[in-house]
C-alpha positions in Angstrom: 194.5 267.4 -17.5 191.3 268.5 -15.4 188.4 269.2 -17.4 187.7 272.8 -15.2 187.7 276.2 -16.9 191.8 277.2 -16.5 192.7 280.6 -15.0 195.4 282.0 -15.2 197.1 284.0 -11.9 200.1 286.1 -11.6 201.8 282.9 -8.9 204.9 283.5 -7.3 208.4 283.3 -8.0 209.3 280.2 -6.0 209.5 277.4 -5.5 211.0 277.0 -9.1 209.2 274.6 -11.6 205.3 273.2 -11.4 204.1 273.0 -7.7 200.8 271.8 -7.2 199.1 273.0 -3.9 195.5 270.8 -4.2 193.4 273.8 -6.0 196.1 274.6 -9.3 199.3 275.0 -9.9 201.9 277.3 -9.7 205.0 277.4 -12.2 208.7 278.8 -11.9 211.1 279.4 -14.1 214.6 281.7 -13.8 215.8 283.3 -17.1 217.9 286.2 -16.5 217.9 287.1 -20.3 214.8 286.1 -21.8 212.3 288.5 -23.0 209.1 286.0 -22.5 208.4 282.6 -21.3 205.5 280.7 -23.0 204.1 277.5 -21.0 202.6 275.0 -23.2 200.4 272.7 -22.4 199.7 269.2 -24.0 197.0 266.2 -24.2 198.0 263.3 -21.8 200.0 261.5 -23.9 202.0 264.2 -25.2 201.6 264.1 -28.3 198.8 267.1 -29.5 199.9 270.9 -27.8 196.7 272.4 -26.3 197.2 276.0 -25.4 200.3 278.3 -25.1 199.9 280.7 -22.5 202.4 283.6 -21.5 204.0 283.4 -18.0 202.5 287.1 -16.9 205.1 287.9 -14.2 208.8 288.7 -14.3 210.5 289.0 -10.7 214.3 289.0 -9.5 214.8 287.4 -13.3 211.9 284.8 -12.4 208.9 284.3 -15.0 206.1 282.9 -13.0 202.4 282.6 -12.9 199.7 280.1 -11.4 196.9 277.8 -13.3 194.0 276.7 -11.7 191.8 274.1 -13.4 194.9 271.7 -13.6 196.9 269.3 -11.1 199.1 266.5 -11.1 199.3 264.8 -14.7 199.6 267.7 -16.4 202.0 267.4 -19.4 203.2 270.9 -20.6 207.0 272.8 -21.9 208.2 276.0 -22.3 208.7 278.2 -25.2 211.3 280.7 -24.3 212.3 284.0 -26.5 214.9 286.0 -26.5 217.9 287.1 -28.5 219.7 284.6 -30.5 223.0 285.9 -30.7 225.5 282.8 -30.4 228.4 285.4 -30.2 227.0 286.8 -27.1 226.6 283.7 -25.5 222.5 283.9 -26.4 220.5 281.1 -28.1 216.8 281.5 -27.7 215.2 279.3 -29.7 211.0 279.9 -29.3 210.3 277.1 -32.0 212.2 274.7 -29.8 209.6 273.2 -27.0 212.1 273.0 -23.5 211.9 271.0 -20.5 211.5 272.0 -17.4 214.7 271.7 -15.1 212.8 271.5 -11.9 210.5 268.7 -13.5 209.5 266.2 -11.3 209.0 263.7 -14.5 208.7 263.3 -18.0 207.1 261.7 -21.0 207.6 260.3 -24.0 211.7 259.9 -25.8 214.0 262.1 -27.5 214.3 261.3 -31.1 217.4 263.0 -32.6 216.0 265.2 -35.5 217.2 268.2 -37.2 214.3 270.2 -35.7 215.8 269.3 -31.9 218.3 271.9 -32.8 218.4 275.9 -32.4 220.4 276.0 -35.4 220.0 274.5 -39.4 222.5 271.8 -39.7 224.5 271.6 -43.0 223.6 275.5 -43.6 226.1 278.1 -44.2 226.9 279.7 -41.0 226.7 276.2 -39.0 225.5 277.3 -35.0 225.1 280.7 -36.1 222.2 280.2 -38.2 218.5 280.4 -36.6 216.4 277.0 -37.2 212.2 277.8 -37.3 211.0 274.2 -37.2 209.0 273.0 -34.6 211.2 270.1 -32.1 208.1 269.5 -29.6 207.0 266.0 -31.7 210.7 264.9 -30.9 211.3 265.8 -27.4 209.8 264.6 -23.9 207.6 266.7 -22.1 207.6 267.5 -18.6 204.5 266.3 -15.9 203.4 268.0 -13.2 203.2 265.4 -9.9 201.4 264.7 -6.9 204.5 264.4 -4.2 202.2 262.8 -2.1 203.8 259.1 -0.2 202.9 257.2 2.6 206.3 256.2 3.4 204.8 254.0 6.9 206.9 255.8 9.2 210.1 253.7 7.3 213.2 255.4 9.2 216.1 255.9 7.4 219.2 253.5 8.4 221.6 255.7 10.8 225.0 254.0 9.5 228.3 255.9 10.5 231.0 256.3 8.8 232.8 254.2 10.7 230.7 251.3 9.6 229.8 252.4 5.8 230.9 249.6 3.1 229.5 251.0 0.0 228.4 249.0 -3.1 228.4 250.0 -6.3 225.7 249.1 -8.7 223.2 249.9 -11.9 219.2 249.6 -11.4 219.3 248.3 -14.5 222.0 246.0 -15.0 221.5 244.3 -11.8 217.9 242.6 -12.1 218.2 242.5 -15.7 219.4 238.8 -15.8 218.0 238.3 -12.3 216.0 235.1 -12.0 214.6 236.3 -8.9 212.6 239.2 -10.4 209.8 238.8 -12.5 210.3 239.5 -16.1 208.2 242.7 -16.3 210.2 244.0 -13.4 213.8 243.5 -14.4 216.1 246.4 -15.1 213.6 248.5 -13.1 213.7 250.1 -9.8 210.4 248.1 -8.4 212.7 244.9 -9.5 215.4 246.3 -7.2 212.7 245.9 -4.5 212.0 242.5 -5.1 212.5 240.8 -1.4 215.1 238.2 -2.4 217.3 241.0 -4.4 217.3 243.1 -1.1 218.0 240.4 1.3 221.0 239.3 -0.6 222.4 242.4 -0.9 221.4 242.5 3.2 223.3 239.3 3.1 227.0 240.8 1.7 227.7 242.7 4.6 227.5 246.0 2.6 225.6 248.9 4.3 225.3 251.4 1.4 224.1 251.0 -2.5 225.5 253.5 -4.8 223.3 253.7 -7.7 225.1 254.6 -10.5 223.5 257.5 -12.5 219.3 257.7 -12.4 218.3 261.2 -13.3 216.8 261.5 -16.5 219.1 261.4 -19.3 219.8 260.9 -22.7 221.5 258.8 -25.3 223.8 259.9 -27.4 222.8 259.7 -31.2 226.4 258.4 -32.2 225.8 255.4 -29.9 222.3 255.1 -31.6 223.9 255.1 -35.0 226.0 251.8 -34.4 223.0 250.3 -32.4 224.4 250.8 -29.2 223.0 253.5 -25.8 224.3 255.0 -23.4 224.1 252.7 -20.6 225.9 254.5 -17.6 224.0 257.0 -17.6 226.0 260.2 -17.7 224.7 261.9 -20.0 222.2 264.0 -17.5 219.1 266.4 -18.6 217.4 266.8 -15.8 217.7 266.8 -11.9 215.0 266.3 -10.1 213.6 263.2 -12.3 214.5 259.6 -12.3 214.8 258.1 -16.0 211.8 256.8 -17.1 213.5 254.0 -18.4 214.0 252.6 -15.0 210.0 252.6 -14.0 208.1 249.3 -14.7 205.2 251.5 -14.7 205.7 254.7 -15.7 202.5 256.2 -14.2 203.7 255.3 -11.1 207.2 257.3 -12.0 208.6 258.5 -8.5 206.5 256.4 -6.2 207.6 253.4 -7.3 211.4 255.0 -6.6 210.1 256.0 -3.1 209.4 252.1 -2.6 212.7 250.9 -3.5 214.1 253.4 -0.8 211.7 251.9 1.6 212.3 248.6 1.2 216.1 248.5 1.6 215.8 251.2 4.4 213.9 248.9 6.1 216.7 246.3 5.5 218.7 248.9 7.3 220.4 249.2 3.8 221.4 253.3 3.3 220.8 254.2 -0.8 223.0 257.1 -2.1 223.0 258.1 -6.1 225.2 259.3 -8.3 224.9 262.5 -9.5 226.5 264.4 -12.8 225.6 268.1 -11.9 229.1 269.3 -14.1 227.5 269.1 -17.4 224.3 268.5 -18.8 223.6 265.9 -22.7 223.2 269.6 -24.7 226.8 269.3 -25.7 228.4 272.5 -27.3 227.7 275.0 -29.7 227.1 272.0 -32.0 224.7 270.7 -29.7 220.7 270.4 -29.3 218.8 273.0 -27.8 216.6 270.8 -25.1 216.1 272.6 -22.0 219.4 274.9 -20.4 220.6 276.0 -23.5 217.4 277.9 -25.0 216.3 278.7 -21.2 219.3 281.1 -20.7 222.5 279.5 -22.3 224.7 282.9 -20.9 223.6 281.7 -17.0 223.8 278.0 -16.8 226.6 277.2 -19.4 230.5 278.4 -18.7 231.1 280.0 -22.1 234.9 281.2 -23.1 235.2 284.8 -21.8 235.7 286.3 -24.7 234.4 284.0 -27.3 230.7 283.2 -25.5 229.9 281.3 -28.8 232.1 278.7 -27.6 231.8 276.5 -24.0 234.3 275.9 -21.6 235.1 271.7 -21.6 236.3 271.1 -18.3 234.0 268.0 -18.7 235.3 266.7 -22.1 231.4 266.2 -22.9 231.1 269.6 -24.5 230.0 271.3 -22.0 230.5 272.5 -18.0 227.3 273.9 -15.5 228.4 277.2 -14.2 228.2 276.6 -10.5 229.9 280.1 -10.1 225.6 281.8 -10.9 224.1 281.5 -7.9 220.8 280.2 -10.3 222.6 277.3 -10.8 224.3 276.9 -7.4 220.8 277.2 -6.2 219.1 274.6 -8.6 221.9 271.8 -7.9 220.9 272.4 -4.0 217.3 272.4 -4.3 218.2 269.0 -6.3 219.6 267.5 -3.6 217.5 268.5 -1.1 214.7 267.3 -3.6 216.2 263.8 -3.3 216.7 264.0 0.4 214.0 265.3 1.6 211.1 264.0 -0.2 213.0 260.9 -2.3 214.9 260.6 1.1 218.2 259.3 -0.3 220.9 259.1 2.1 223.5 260.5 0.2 225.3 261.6 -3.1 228.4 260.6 -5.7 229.2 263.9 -7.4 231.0 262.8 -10.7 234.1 264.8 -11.8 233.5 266.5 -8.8 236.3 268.7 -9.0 233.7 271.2 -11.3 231.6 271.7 -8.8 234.0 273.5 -7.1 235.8 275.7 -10.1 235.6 279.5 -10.5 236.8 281.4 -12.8 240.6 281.4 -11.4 240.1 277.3 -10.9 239.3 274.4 -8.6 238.4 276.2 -5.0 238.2 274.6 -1.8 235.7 277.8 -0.8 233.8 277.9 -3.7 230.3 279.0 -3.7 228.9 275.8 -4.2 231.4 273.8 -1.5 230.3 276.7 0.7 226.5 276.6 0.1 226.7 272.6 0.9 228.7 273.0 4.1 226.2 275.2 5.7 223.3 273.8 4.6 221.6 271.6 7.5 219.6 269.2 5.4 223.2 267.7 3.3 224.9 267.9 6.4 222.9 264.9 7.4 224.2 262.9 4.3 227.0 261.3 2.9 228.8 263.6 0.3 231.7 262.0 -1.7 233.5 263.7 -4.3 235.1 262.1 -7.2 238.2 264.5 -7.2 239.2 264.8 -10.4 238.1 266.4 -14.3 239.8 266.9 -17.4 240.0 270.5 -16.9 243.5 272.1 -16.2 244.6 271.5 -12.4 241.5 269.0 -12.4 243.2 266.6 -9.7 242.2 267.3 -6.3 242.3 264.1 -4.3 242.4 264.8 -0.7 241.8 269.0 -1.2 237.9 268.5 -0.6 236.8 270.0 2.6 235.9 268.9 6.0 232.2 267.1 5.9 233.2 265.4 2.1 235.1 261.9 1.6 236.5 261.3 -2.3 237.1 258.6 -4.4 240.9 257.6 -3.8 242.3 256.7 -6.9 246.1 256.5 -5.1 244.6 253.4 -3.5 243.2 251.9 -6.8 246.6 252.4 -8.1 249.2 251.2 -5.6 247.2 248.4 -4.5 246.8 247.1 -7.5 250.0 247.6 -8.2 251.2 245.8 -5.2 249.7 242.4 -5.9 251.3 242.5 -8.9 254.4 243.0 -7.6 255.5 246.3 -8.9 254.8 248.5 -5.7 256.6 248.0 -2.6 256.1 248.2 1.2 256.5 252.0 2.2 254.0 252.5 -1.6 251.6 250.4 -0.3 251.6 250.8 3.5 249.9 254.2 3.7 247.1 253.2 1.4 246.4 250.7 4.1 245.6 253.2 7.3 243.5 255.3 5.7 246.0 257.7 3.3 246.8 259.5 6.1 249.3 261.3 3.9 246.6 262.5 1.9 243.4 263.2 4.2 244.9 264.1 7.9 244.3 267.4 7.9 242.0 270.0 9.4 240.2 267.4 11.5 239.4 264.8 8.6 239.3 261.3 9.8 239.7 257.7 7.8 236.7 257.8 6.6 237.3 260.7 3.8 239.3 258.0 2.1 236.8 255.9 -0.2 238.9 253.3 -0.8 238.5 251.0 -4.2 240.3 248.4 -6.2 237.3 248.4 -9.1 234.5 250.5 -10.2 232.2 250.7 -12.8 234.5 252.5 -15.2 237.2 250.1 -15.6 238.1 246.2 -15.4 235.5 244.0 -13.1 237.9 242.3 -10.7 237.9 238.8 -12.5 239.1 240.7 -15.9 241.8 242.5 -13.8 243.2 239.1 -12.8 242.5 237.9 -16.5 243.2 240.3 -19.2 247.0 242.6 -19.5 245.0 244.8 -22.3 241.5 246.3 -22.5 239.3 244.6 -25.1 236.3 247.5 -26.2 236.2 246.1 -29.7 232.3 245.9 -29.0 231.8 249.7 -28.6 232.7 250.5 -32.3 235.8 252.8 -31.3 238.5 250.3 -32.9 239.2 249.6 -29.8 240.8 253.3 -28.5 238.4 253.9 -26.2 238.9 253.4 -22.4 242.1 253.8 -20.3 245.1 251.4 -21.2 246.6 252.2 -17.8 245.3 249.8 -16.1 247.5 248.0 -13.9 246.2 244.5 -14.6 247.8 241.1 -14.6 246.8 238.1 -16.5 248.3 236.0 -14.3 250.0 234.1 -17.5 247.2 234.0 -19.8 245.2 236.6 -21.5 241.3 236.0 -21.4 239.7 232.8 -20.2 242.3 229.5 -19.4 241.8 226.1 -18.5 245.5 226.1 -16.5 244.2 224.6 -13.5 247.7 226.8 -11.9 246.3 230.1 -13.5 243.0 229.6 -12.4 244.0 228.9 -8.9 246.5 231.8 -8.8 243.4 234.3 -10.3 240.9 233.1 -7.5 243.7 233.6 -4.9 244.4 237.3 -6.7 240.7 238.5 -6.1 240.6 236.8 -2.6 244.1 239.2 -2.3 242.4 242.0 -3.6 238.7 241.5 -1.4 240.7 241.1 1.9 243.0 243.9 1.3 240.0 246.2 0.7 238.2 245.6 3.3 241.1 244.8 5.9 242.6 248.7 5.0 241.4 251.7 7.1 239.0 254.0 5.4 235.5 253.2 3.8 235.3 250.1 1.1 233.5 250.6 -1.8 232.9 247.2 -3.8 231.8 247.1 -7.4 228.7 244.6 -7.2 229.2 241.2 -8.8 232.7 241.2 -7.6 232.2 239.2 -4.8 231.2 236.3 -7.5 233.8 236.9 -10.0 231.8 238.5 -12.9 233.4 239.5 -16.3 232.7 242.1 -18.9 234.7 239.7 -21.3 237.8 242.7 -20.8 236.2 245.7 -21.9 237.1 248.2 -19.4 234.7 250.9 -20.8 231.2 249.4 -21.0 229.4 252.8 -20.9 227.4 252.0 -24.2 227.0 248.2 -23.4 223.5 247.9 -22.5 223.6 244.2 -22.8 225.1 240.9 -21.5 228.4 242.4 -21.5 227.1 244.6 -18.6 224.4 243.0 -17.0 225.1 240.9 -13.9 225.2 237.1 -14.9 223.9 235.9 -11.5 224.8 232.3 -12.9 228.4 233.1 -11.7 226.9 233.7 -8.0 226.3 229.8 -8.3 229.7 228.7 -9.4 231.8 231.3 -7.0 229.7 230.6 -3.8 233.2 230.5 -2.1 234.0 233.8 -2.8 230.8 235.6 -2.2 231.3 233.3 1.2 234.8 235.0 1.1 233.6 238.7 1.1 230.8 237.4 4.1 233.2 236.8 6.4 235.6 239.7 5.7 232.3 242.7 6.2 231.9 240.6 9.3 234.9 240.9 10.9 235.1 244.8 9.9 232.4 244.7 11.9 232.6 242.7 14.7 236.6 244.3 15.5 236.2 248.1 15.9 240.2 248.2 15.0 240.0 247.0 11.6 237.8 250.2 10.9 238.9 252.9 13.2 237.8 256.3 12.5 240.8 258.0 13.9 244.3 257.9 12.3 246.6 255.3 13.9 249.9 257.1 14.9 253.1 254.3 13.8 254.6 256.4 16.4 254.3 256.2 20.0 251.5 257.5 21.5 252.8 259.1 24.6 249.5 259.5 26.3 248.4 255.9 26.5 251.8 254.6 25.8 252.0 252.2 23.1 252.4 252.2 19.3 249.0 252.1 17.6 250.3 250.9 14.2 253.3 248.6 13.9 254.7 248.1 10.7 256.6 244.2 10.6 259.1 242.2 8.4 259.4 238.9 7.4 261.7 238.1 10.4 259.0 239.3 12.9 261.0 242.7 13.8 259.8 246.2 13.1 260.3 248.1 10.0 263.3 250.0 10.2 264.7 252.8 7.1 266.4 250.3 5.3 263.4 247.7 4.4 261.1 251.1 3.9 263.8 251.9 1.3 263.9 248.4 -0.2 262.1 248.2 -3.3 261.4 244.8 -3.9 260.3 244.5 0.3 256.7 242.7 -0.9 256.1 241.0 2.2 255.2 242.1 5.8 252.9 242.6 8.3 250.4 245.5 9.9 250.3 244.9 13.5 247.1 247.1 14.8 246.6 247.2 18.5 243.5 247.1 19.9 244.3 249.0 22.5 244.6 252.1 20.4 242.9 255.5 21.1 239.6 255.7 20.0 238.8 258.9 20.6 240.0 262.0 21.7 239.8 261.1 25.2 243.1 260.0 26.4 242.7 256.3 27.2 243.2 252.9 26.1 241.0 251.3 23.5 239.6 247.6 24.2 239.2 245.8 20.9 241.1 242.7 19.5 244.9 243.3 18.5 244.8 241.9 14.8 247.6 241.4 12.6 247.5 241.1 8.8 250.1 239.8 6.8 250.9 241.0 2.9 252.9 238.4 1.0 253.1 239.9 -3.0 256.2 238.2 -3.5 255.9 234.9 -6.3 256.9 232.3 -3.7 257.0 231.4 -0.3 258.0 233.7 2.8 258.9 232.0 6.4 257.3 234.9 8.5 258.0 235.2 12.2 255.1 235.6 14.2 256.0 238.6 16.4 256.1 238.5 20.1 256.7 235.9 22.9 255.4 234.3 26.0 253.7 231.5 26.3 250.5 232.9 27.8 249.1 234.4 24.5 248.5 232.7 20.4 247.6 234.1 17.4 244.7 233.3 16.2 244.6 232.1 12.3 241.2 233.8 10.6 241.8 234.2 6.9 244.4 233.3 4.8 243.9 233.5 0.5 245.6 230.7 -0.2 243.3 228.3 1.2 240.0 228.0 -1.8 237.7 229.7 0.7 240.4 231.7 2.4 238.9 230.4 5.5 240.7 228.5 8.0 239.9 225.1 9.4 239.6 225.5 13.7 242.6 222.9 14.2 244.7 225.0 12.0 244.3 228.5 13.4 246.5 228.2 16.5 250.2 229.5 16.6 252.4 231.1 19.1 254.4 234.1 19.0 257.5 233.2 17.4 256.1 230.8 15.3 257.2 230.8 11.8 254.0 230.4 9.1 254.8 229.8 5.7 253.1 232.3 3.7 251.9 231.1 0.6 253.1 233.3 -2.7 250.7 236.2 -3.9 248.6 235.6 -0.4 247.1 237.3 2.5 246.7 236.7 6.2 244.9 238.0 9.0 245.1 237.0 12.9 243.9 237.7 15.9 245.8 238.2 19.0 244.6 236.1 21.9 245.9 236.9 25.4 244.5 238.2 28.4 246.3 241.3 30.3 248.5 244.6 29.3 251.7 242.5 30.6 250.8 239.6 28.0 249.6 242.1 25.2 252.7 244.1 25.5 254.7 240.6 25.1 252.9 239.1 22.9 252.8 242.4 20.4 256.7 242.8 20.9 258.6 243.8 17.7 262.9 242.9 17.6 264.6 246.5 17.1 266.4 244.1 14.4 265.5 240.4 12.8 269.2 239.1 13.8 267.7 236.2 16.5 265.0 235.5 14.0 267.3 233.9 11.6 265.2 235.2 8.9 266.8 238.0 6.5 264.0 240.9 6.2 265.3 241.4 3.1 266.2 237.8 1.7 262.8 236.7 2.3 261.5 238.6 -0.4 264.0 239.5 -2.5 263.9 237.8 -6.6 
């Protein structure tokens, strides 16, 4: 803290939290019910409270007042007063020292003591008792900052939607194991900067990291009682800091994040967070009093109408933000305009999304906070995707977000998974491929809104779903009853690790299955990072407290599957290099009477077109998706000119004789992938066939070709489907029948 004289002035009532202008600094705080706000300042290390001084004005429910004297560095909290009346919904605390909301960053930890709560614990009375000790030697304290960055004129990356494959990733557990990174930067976000971390990640393909949770936040004193933390991340406090844990040198707190952006912006690398605005770490009525809950517990906090001692759990952590004030609304927007505008993210994850858009009647499409996002001109600019779905009651939403949002797509988690293990058929499957038009096609939403996945951080790593028929959480102290058991896994005949050469051919051939259908399907990829090299969690499927080996990235397996991460190279280029395999317009499977020609065609083992009866046959596990590159791209009535592709499903156990469709000798498919080969790449004098042609499709395996043939005439020949498969002397139906 400057060593001037401080004055204090009456300030203004925005911007909200600690704003330094060069000469002092103003502070901001909204509390509808409070009866007086004390700011508290503290040495530089946080550790000795220097002065308490009263925030002199009160306007449109905003104390505020101005220091000058002080400036970035500044450590300070708030003491708020009020009534403590649990039953009304009230539970100003003044002894307990409060963060700022609008901080920009902190210092210091939380250590869980009785005095962090508004209440005595163990009294009589529990919650509704009044605690007088002091908390501010056990919570962090909030820093004023200098905002100040010469970003170098470093542009963001323009990448369209079209072109978006996202990947999924922790700062922490990424560069933790990295040998890349220097020790001291591991885990960190200056060790995501580290050249060769951002040049492989350049090097995937992907266009778009998805940072798993980085605001500040807390762990969870049950996990610190059985030695474990909360590793995921969310468990939010605050919204407009990055966790200190995360800095390799904390003085340096949001630069060093505004350097990471840089670099992999000028990879041409877009960086979007995820962000858990639906409930905050204060938990319920049982809960500590840290910030939100002594500020105004009545505005931010959804309490039961007529029981406000108690919270609405939408969330199943306790608690649920009340996005319905427009306070709160407000903070959650200035958050993310924070991030975009001056941390200059290029978009957002909003876990259990579905909150942000409840009132009190339930999940609304027009709700105040979908409505303030839709007009607002700076997150029109970004990438908004919604994870559609909470605990609360009518908490699935998938494919009810509106225009400008794309969601998580679970239903393509689901059937594609299930597919590949043979217990989804054809007509399950197929509309998970074209971009779940079923689900999204509506009011003028393209492919895109689909964010299509077959892993994620919550849930098996693609080698353990091809390993393990049962979760295995024993680690994280919950008797292993924690984490879904729905998981739609197959061992492929042994459960864990195997020496079966046979099993451990048919796994790598599963995840090559799994990659290519993924990034083959319509709609935006999302991978889960490590995937592409086969990394386990050893089977856990819920490794939110694991902040250890089971987690971090073991970038020894990069080493051993270089194939596979060779695998995933060649499928994100050829999204990219053939506009049809990524289309952001529906494909009709009907004739498109404007330009003529089916855009989708659907095709059996005998080389003829779908017809009612294979849609209708459940155990129909191999076929074809014929897209045409001539399909409309946009809504200008004319003929597309990209490359006709054709990919081939086979998730029956053995091997399927598939007709090639079309005819005429002046056209060939082209041969570019095909999973059963250890690479899945083709060798040149191999990739060469002719309409008609029968391949033999390896068991569990995928294909993908390219149409070669120059003309309409020899397109429309060569892309012919039978009516029936009677010439083919193939049984559409036989072929893939057990």
């Amino acid at each position: 803290m400057a060593d001037k004289t401080i004055r204090l002035e009456e300030g203004l009532p925005h911007p909200r939290g600690a704003t330094w202008d060069g000469k002092g600094v103003n502070f901001s705080l909204f509390s509808a019910n409070a009866t007086k706000v004390e700011l508290c300042l503290f040495d530089d290390n946080g550790e000795t409270e220097l002065e308490r001084i009263e925030l002199p004005e009160y306007t449109d429910e905003i104390w505020h007042g101005r220091l000058t004297g002080i400036g970035p560095g500044t450590v300070y909290g708030y003491r708020v007063h009020g009534p403590y009346e649990p039953d009304q919904g009230h539970r100003f605390n003044p002894n307990k020292l409060l963060l700022d909301p609008y901080a920009r960053e902190f210092i210091g930890e939380l250590r869980w003591d009785p005095a962090c709560f508004g209440y005595t614990i163990g009294a009589e009375g529990d919650d509704l008792t009044f605690d007088e000790r002091d908390s501010a030697a056990f919570v962090p304290k909030s820093v004023v900052v200098d905002n100040d960055f010469d970003w170098k004129q470093s542009g963001k990356p323009i990448v369209p939607w079209d072109r978006t494959i996202i990947y999924e990733t922790h700062v922490r557990g990424y560069t933790k194991l990295h040998p890349a990174v220097p020790e001291a930067l591991r885990g960190t976000f200056a060790g995501l900067s580290v050249a060769q971390v951002v040049q492989y990640v350049k090097s995937l393909g992907v266009t778009t990291v998805e940072l798993l949770p980085i605001h500040m936040f807390l762990n969870d004193s049950h996990l610190l009682d059985k030695g474990l933390r909360n590793y995921w991340g969310y468990n939010s406090i605050a919204f407009f800091a990055a966790d200190p844990r995360y800095f390799a040198d904390p003085r340096r707190g949001p630069q060093e994040f505004k350097e990471m952006v840089a670099r992999f912006h000028e990879a041409g690398l877009e960086v979007i967070l995820d962000v858990v605005y639906n409930h905050t770490a204060e938990g319920n009525e049982r809960g500590a009093t840290l910030c939100y809950k002594g500020i105004d517990n009545a505005s931010y906090y959804r309490l039961i109408p007529d029981q406000k001692r108690y919270y609405i759990n939408d969330t199943g952590t306790g608690n649920t933000l009340n996005l319905s004030h427009p306070r709160v609304i407000q903070m959650v927007t200035d958050s993310l305009r924070y991030w975009v505008q001056e941390m200059h993210v290029d978009g957002f994850r909003f876990d259990l999304g579905t909150i942000l858009a409840r009132e009190a009647t339930g999940f609304d499409a027009r709700s105040g906070f979908l409505k303030a996002c839709s007009q607002d001109p700076v997150l029109a600019g970004v990438k908004l995707i919604a994870e559609p779905w909470d605990c609360g009651p009518g908490g699935y939403q998938v494919g009810e977000f509106p225009p400008g949002w794309a969601e998580w797509n679970d239903r393509y988690r689901d059937t594609v998974r299930d597919f590949w293990r043979g217990e989804a058929a054809a007509a399950q499957v197929a509309p998970r491929l074209h971009g779940s038009a079923d689900i999204f096609d509506k009011y003028g939403r393209r492919p895109h809104a689909s964010v299509n996945f077959i892993t994620a951080h919550d849930g098996f790593t693609l080698n353990d779903l091809v390993s393990y028929n049962e979760r295995h959480n024993e680690a994280n102290g919950e008797d292993n009853n924690d984490g879904t058991s729905e998981n739609r896994s197959w061992n492929c005949g042994a459960e864990g690790g195997s020496e079966d050469a046979e099993i451990i051919k048919l796994r790598q051939r599963q995840m090559r299955n799994f990659l290519g259908t993924l990034l083959l399907s319509q709609g935006t990829p999302m991978l889960l990072a490590g995937d592409e090299f086969a990394r386990t969690q050893h089977g856990n499927n819920n490794a939110y407290c694991q902040d250890n080996e089971v987690s971090w990235i073991d970038w020894s397996f990069a080493e051993r599957h270089q194939g596979l991460v060779q695998f995933v190279q060649r499928l994100t280029d050829l999204r990219s290099r053939y506009p049809i395999l990524r289309r952001d317009r529906f494909l009709s499977g009907e004739m498109n009477e404007r330009i003529e020609l089916k855009e989708i065609t659907w095709v059996n083992a005998a080389g003829a077109e779908m017809q009612d009866e294979h849609w209708s046959d459940d155990k129909m596990l191999c076929f074809g998706m014929l897209l045409d590159g001539r399909a409309q791209i946009s809504g200008i009535r004319r003929r597309g000119q990209d490359a006709t592709m054709f990919v081939v499903f086979n998730a029956y156990h053995d091997v399927v004789n598939f007709v090639l469709p079309g005819e005429g000798e002046e056209a060939r498919w082209s041969l570019l992938i095909d999973t059963n080969f250890p690479s899945g790449l083709v060798e040149k004098d191999k990739a060469n066939f002719q309409p008609g042609d029968t391949y033999a499709v390896t068991g569990r395996s995928l294909l993908l070709f390219r149409l070669e043939a120059e003309g309409d005439a020899a397109l429309d020949r060569a892309k012919k489907t039978k009516a029936d498969g009677e010439e083919r002397r193939v049984s559409p139906s036989s072929a893939v029948r057990s």
